[in-house]
MISE-82849 format. One line per 8 residues: number of its first residue (from 1); their letters; for each residue x, y, z of N, C-alpha, C. Coordinates in steps of 0.05 Angstrom, whole numbers, m for minus. Layout:
REM residues N
NUM) A) X:Y:Z:X:Y:Z:X:Y:Z; ... $
***
This chain:
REM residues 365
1) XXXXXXXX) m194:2815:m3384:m200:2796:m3362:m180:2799:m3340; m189:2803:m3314:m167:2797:m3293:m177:2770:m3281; m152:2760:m3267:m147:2745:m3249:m146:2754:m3223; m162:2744:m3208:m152:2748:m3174:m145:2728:m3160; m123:2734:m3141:m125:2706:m3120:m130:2714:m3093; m146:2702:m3085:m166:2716:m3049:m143:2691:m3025; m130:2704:m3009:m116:2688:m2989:m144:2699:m2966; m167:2677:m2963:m179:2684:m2946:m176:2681:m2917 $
9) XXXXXXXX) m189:2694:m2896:m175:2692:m2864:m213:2691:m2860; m207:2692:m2830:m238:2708:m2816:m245:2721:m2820; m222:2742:m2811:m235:2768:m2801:m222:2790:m2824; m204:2779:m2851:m199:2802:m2868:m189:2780:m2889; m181:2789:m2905:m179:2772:m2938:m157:2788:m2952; m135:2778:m2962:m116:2791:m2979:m115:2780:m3009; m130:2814:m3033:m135:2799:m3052:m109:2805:m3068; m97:2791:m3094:m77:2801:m3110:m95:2798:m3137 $
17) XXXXXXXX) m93:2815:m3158:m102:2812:m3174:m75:2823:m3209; m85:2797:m3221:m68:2804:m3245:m84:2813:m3281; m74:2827:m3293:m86:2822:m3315:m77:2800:m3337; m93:2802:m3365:m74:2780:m3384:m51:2781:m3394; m32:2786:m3386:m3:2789:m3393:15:2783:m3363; m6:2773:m3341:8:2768:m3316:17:2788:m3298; 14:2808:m3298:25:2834:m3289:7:2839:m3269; 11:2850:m3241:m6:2849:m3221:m12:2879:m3223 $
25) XXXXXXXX) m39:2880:m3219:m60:2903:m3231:m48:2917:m3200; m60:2899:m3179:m76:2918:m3154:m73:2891:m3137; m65:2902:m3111:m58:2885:m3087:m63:2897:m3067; m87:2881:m3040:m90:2894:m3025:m114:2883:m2998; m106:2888:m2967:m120:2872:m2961:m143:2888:m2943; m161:2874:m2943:m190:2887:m2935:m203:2867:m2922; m217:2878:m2911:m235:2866:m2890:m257:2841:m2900; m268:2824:m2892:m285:2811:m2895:m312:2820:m2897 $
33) XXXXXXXX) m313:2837:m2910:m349:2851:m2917:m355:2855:m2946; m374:2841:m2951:m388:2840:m2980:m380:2870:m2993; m389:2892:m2979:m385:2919:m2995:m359:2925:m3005; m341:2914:m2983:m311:2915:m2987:m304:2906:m3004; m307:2880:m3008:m300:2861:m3030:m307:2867:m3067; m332:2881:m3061:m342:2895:m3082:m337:2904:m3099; m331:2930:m3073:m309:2956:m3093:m285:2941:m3088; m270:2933:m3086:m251:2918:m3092:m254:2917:m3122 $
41) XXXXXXXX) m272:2892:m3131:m267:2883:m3155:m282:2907:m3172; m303:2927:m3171:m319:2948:m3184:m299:2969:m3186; m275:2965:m3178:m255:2985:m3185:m237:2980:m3206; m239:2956:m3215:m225:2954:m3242:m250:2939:m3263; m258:2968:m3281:m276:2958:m3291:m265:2937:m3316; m278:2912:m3319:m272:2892:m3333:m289:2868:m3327; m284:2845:m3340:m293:2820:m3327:m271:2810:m3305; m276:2796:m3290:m264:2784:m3264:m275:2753:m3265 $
49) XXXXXXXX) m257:2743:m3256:m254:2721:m3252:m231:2708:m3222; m242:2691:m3200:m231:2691:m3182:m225:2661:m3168; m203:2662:m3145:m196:2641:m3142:m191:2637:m3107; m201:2627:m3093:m193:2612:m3066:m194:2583:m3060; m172:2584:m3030:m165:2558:m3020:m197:2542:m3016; m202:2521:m3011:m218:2508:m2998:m216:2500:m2971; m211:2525:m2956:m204:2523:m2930:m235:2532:m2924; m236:2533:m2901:m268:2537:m2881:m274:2563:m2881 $
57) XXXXXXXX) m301:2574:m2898:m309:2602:m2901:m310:2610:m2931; m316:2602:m2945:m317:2602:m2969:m341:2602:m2986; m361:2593:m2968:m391:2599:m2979:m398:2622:m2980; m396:2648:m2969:m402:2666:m2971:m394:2689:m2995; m367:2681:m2993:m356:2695:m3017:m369:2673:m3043; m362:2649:m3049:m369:2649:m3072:m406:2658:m3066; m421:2657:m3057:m450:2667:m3056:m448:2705:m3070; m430:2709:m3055:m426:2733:m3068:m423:2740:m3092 $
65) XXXXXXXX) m397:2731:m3097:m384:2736:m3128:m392:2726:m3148; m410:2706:m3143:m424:2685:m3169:m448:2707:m3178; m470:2714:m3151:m494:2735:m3154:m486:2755:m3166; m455:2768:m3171:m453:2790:m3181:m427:2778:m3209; m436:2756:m3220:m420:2748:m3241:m394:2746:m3246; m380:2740:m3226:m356:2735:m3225:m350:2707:m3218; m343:2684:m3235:m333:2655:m3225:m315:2661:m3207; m316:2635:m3182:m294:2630:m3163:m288:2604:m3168 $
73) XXXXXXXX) m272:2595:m3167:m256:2568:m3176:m242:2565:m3148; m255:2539:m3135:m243:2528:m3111:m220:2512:m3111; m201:2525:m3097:m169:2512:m3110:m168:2495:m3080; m142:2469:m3095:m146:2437:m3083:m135:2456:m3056; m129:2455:m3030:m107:2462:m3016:m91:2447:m3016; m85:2415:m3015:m64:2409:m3016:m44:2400:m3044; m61:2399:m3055:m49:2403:m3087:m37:2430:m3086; m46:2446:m3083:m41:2472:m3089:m10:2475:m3071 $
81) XXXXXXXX) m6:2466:m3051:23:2464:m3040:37:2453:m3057; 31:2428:m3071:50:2408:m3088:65:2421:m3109; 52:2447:m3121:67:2469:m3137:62:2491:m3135; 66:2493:m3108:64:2522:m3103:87:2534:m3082; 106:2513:m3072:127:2521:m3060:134:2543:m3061; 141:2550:m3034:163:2580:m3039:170:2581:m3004; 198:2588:m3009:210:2596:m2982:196:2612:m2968; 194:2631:m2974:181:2654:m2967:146:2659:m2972 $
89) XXXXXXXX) 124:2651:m2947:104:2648:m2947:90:2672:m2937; 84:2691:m2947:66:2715:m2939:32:2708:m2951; 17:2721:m2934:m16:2728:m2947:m4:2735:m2973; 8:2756:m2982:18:2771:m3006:28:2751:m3030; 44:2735:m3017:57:2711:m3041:31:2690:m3034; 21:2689:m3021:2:2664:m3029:m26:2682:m3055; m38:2705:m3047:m47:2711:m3067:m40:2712:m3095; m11:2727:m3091:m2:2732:m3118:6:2703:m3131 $
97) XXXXXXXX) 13:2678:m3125:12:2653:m3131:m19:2641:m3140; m35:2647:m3122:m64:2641:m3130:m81:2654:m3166; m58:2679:m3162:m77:2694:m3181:m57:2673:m3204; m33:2688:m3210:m26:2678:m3231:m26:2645:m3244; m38:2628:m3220:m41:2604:m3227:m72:2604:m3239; m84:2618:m3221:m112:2621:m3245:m105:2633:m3278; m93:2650:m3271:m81:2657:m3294:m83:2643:m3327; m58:2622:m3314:m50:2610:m3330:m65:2579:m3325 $
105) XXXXXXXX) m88:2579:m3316:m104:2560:m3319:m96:2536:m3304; m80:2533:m3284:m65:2518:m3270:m66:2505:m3242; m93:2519:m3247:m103:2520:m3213:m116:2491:m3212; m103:2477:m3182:m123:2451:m3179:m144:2448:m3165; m161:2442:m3183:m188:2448:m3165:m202:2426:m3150; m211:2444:m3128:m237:2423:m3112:m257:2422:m3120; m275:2404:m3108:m301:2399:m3116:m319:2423:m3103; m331:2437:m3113:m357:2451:m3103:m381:2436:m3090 $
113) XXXXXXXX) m389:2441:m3085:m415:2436:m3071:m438:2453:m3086; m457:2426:m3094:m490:2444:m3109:m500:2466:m3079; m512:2489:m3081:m520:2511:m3066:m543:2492:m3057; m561:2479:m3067:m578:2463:m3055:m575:2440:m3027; m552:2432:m3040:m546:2408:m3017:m527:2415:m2998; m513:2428:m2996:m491:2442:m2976:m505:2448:m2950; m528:2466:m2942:m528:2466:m2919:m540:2434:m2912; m553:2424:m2924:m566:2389:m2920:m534:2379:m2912 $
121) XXXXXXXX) m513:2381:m2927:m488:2367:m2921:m473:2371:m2890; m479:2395:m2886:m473:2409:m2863:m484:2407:m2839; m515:2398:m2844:m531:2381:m2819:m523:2351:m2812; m513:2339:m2831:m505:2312:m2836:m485:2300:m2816; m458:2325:m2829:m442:2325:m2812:m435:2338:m2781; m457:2356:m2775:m462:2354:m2751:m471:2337:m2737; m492:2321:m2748:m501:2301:m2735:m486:2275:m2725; m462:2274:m2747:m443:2263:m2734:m423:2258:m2711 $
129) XXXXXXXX) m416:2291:m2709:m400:2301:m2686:m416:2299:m2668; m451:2304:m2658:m476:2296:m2642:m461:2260:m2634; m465:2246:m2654:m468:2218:m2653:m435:2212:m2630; m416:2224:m2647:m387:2221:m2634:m391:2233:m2608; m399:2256:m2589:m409:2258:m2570:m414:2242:m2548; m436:2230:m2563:m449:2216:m2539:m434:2186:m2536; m426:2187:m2560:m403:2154:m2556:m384:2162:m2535; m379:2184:m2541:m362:2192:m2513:m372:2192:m2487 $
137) XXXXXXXX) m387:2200:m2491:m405:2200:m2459:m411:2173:m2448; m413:2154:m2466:m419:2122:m2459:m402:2114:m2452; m372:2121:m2463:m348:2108:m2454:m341:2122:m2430; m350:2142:m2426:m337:2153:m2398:m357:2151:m2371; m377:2137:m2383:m397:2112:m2365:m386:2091:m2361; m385:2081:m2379:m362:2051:m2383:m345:2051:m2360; m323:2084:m2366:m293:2081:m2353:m305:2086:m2320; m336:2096:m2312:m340:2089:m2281:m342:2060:m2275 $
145) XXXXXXXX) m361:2049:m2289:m365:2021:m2287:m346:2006:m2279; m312:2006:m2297:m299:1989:m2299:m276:2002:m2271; m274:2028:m2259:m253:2027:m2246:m270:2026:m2219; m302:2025:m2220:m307:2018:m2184:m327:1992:m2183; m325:1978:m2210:m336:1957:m2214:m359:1946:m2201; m371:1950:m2220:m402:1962:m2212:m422:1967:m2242; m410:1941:m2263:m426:1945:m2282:m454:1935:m2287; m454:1919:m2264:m490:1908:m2256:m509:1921:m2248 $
153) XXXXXXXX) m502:1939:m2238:m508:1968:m2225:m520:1987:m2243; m495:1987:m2267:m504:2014:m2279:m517:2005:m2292; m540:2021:m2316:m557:2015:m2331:m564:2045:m2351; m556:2030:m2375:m553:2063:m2386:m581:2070:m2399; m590:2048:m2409:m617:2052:m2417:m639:2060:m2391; m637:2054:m2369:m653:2055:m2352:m644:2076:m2335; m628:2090:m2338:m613:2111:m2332:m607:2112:m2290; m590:2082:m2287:m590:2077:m2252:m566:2091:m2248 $
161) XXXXXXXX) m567:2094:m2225:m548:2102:m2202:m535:2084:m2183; m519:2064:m2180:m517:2057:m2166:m518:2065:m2140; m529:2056:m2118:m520:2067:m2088:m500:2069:m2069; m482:2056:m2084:m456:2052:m2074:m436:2081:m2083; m444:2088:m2093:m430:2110:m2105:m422:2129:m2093; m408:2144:m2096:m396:2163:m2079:m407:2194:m2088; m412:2214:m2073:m434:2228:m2090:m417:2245:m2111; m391:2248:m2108:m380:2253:m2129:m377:2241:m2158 $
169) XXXXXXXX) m382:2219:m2159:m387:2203:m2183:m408:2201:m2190; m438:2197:m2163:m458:2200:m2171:m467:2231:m2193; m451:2250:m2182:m464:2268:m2195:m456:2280:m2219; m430:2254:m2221:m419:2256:m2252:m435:2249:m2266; m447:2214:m2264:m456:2203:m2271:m482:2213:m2286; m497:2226:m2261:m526:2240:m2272:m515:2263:m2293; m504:2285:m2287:m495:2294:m2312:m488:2278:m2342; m471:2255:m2341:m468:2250:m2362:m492:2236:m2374 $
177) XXXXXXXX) m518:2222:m2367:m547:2220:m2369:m558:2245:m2386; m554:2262:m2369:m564:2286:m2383:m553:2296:m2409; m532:2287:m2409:m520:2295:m2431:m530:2283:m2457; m532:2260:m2448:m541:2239:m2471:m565:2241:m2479; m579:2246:m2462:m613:2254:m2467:m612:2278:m2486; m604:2300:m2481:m595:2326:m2497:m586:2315:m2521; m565:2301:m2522:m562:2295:m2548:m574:2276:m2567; m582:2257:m2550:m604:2250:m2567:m628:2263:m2577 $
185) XXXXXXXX) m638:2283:m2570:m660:2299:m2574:m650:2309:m2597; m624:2324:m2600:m620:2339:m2616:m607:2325:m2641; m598:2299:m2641:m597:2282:m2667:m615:2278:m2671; m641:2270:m2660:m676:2267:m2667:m682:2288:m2682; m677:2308:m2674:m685:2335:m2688:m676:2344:m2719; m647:2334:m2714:m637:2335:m2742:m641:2322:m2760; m647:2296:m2753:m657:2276:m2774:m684:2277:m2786; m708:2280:m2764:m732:2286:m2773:m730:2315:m2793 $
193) XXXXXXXX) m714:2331:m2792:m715:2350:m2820:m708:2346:m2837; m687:2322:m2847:m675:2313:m2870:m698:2298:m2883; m714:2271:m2862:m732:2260:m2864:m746:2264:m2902; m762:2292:m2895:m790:2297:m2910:m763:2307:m2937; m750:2324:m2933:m725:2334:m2962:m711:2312:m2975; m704:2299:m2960:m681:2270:m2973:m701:2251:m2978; m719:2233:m2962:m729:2205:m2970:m745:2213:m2998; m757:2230:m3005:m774:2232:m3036:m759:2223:m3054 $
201) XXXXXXXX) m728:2227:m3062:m714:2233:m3070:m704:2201:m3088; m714:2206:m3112:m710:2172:m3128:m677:2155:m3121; m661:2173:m3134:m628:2162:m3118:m631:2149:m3094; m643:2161:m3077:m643:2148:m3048:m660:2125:m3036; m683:2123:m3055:m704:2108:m3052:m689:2080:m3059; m670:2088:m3084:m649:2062:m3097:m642:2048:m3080; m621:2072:m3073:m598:2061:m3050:m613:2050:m3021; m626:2055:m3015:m645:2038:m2991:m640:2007:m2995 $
209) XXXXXXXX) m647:1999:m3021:m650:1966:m3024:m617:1953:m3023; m596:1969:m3020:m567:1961:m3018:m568:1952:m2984; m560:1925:m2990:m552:1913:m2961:m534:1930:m2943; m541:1934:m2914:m527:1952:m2903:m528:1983:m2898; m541:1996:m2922:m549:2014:m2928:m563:2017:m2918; m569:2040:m2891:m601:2048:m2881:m598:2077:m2884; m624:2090:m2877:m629:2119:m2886:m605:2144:m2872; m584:2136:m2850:m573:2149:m2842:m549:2151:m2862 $
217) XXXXXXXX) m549:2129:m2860:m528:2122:m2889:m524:2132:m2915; m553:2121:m2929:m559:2130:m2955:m550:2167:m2952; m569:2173:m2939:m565:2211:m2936:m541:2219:m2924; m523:2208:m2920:m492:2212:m2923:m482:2212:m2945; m485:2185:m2950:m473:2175:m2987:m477:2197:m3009; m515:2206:m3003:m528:2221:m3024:m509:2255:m3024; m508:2262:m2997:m492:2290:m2997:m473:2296:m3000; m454:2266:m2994:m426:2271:m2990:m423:2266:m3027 $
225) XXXXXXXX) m435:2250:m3044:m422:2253:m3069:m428:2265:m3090; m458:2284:m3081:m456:2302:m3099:m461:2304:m3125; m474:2291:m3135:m470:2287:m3161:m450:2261:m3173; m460:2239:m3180:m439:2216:m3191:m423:2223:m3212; m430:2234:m3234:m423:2245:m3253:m394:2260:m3257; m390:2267:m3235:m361:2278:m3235:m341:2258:m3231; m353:2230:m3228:m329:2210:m3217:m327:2196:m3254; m304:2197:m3266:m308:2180:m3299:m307:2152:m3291 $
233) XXXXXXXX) m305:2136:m3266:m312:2105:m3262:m313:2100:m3237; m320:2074:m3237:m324:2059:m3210:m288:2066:m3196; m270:2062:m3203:m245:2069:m3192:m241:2097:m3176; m249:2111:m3193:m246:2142:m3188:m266:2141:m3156; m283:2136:m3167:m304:2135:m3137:m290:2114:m3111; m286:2098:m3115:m281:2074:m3089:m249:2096:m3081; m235:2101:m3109:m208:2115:m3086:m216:2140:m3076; m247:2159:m3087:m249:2179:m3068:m265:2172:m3033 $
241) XXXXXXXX) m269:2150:m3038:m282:2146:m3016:m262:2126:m2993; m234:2128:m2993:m220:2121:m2986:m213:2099:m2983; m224:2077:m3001:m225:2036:m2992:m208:2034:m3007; m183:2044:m3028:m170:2030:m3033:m133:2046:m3028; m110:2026:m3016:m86:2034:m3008:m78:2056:m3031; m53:2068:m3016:m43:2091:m3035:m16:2077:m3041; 6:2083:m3060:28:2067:m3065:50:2090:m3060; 73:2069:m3058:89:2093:m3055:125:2071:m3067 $
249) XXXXXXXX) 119:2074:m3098:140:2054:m3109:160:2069:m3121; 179:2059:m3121:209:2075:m3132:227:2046:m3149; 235:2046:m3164:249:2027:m3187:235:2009:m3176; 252:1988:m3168:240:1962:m3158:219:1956:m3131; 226:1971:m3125:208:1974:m3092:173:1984:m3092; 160:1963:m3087:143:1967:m3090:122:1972:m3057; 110:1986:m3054:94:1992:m3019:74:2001:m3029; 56:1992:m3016:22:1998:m3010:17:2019:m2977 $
257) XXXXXXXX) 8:2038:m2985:9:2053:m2965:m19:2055:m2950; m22:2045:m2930:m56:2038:m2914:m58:2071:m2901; m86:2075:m2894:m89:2099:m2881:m84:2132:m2892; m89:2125:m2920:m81:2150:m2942:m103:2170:m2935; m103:2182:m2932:m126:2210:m2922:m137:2227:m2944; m125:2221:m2966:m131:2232:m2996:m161:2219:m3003; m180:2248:m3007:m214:2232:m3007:m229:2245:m2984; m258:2224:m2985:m268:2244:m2958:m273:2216:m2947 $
265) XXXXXXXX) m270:2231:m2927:m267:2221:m2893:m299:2201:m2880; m311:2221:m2897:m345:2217:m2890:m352:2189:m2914; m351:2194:m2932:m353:2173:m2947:m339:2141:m2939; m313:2148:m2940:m304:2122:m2915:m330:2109:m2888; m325:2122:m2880:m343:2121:m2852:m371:2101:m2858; m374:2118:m2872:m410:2112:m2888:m408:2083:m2895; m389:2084:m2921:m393:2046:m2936:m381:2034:m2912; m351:2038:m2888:m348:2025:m2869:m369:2009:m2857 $
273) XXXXXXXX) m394:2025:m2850:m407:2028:m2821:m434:2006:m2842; m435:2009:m2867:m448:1994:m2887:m438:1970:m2889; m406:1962:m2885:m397:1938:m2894:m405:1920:m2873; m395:1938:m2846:m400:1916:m2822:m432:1906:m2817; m449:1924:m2824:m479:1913:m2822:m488:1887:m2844; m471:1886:m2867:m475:1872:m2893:m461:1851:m2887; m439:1846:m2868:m423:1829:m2864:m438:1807:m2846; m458:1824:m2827:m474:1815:m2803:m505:1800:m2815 $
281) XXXXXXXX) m515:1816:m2822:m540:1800:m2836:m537:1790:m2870; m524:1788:m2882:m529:1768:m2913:m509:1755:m2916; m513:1726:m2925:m490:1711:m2926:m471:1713:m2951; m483:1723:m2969:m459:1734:m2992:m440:1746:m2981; m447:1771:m2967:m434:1785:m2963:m402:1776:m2937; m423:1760:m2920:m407:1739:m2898:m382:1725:m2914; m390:1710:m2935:m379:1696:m2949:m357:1707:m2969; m366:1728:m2974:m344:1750:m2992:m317:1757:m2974 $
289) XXXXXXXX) m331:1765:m2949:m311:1781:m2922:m294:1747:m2911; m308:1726:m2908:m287:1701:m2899:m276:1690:m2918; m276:1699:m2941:m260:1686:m2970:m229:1708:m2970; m243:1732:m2961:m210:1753:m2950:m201:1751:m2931; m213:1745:m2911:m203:1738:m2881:m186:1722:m2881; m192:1700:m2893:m168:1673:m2897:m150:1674:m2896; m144:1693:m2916:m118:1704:m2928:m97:1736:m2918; m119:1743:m2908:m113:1768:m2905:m119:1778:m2863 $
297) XXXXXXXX) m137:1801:m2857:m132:1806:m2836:m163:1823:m2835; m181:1810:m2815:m197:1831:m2815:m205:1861:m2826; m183:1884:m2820:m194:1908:m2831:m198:1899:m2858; m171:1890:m2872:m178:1896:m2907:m196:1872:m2919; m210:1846:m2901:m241:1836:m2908:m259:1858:m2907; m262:1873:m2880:m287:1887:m2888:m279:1922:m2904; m251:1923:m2910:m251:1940:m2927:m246:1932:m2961; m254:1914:m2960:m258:1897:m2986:m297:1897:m2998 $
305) XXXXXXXX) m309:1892:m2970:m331:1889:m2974:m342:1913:m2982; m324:1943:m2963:m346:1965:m2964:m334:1976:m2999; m310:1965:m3007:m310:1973:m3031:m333:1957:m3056; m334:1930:m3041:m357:1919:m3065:m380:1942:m3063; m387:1947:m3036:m416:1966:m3034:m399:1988:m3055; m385:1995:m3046:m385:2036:m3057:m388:2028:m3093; m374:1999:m3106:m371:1998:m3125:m406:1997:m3147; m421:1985:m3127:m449:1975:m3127:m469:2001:m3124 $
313) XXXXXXXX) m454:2016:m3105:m474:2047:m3101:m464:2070:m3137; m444:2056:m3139:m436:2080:m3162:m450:2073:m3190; m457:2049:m3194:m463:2034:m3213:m501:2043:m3212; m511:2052:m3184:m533:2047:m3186:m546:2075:m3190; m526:2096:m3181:m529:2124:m3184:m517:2127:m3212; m498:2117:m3227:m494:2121:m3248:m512:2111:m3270; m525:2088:m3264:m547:2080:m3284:m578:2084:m3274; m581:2094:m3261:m606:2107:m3243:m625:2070:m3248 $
321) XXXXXXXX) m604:2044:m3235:m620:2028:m3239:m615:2016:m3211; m638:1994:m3202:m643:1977:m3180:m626:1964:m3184; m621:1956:m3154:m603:1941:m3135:m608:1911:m3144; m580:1900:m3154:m599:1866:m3179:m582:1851:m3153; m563:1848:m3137:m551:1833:m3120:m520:1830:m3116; m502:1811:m3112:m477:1813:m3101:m457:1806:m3133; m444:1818:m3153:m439:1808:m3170:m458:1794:m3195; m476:1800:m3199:m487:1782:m3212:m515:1764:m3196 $
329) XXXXXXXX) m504:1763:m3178:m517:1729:m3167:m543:1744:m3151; m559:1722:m3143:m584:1729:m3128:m576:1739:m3102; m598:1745:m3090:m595:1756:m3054:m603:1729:m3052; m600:1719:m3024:m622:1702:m3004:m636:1715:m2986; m633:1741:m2991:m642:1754:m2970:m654:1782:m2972; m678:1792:m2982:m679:1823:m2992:m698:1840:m2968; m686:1863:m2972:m699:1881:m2947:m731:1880:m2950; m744:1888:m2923:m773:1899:m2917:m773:1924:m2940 $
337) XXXXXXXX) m802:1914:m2945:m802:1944:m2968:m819:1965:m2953; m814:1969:m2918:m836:1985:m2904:m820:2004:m2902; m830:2040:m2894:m814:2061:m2883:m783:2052:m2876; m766:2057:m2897:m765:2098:m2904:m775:2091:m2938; m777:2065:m2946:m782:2066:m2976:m813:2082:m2980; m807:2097:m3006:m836:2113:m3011:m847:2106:m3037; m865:2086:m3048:m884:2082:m3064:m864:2072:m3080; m850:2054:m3074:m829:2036:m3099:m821:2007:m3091 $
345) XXXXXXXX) m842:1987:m3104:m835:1963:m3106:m818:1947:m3105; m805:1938:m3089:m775:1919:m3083:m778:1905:m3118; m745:1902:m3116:m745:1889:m3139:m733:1866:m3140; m741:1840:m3156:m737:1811:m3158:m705:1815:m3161; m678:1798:m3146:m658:1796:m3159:m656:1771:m3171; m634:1777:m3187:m630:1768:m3216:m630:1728:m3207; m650:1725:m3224:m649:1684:m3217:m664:1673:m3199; m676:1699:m3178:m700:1692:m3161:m727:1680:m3165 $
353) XXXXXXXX) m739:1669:m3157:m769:1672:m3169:m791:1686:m3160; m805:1698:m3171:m821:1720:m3168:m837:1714:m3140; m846:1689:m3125:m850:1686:m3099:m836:1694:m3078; m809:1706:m3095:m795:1718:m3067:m806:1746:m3068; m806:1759:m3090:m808:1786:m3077:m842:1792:m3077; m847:1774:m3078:m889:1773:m3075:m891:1774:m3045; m870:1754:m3025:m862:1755:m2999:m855:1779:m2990; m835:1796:m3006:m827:1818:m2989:m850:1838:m2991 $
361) XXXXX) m870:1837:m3015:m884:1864:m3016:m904:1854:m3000; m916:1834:m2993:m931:1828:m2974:m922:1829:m2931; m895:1834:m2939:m890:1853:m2912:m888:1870:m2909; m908:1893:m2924:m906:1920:m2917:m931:1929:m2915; m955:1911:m2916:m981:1907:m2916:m987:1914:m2888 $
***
């Protein structure tokens, strides 16, 4: 069996490779081309087994090396610093570190991504940077509005011009219109393809009936986690999704550390953008977020709430069961069962009486 460790780049890749006794076979760097990479490994005949960072570019090779039977094991990057120090940082010592940590089984690994859902994940998150865009573009509408004051004037939906304008601003202005139009076209675009692939999809049909939760949402939630199964509890999941502090205690000293970046980014975002909608329409949820507020300070009410959601979404992907309400208790309040839901009956929560959800299925009529 050898070990390899791939220090991947763009435009070339430095592999090190060891056998079982640790001893480095063959070291050497080559270009980024499938053939290359090939004979690389078809030159030491054996089984192979291989290892890279989870830095950006990595789909290709493992696509590669998997089709031609060789595992790649996605190592953590920043774990992988936490014991992997060395003064001296070459392509050469980062391979030869990579291999022998595969080696010896040591390597910390990332999450993969199913080959199915990855490019879906990848539209997702574009559509985000689309969405971040045009928020920009509104604010730098805004920032005309507010320095020649003239917000009666402008009209973003109706896309005006004031006449007072100077044609230099005017012709900012129309540009940034255009911009927005463009981008809205092209988040339309992206979403109507997720549309017909994601809404079939039973997990998602679930997660629809979670307060807060709408289909932009859900198909975040659904890509970004991948599979529930890899999380062993509700804990594991709420700290990958970043809602709960990181600590940082020594003998007696104890600190809660806010703003820990450990987790994904996207998942945050998602139950966030979920809490504040759940905070807005159901009064449980109102009532959950002003029972922390009291005491506490806005962010960590509604980052309390989006942890009840993430704790509520894991429970519901983990038991492939309907949405029963806030803790235990009833809704007063349960969603339309019209589009994006597909051929699945809202369900009664727990202590309701069946006239409620006789109400909701009769608004989709």
């Amino acid at each position: 069996m050898f070990h390899s460790g791939i220090d991947l780049h763009k435009d070339n890749a430095y592999i090190a490779t060891v056998d079982d006794q640790g001893r480095v076979v063959r070291q050497e760097r080559i270009p980024c081309d499938r053939t290359a990479v090939l004979s690389y490994f078809n030159s030491m005949p054996g089984s192979h087994r291989a290892t890279v960072e989870c830095t950006a570019g990595w789909y290709w090779l493992d696509d590669l090396l998997t089709a031609h039977d060789i595992p790649l094991v996605l190592a953590h990057a920043k774990y992988l610093k936490a014991i992997s120090y060395a003064k001296v940082k070459t392509d050469k010592v980062d391979a030869c570190t990579l291999a022998r940590l595969l080696w010896m089984d040591a390597v910390p690994t990332a999450h993969k991504i199913s080959r199915d859902l990855r490019d879906l994940r990848d539209i997702m998150r574009a559509r985000l940077r689309l969405v971040q865009r045009r928020t920009l573009c509104l604010m730098n509408i805004h920032s005309i509005g507010q320095k020649l004051n003239c917000w009666s004037e402008l009209s973003i939906d109706h896309r005006r011009t004031p006449d007072e304008l100077s044609s230099a601003h005017t012709l900012w202005l129309k540009a940034l219109y255009r911009q927005i139009d463009l981008l809205e076209d092209q988040i339309r675009e992206l979403e109507q393809f997720l549309h017909p692939i994601l809404l079939p999809n039973d997990d998602i049909q679930r997660l629809l009936w979670v307060p807060g939760v709408g289909k932009i949402t859900v198909f975040s939630i659904y890509l970004e986690v991948d599979g529930i199964d890899r999380f062993e509890s509700d804990k594991r999941f709420v700290s990958y999704c970043r809602l709960v502090p990181g600590a940082k205690n020594s003998n007696r000293t104890v600190r809660h550390r806010s703003g820990c970046k450990d987790g994904n980014k996207y998942l945050k975002i998602a139950f966030s953008d979920a809490a504040v909608h759940a905070i807005q329409y159901y009064p449980e949820y109102r009532k959950l977020y002003s029972k922390i507020r009291r005491r506490s300070n806005e962010a960590i009410a509604r980052t309390v709430v989006a942890k009840e959601l993430a704790r509520i979404v894991f429970h519901i992907l983990k038991n492939k069961s309907d949405y029963r309400g806030l803790k235990g208790q009833p809704m007063s309040r349960i969603k339309s069962a019209t589009w994006p839901r597909i051929d699945r009956g809202p369900v009664a929560a727990p202590g309701k009486p069946e006239r409620l959800t006789d109400a909701v299925r009769a608004s989709s009529i």
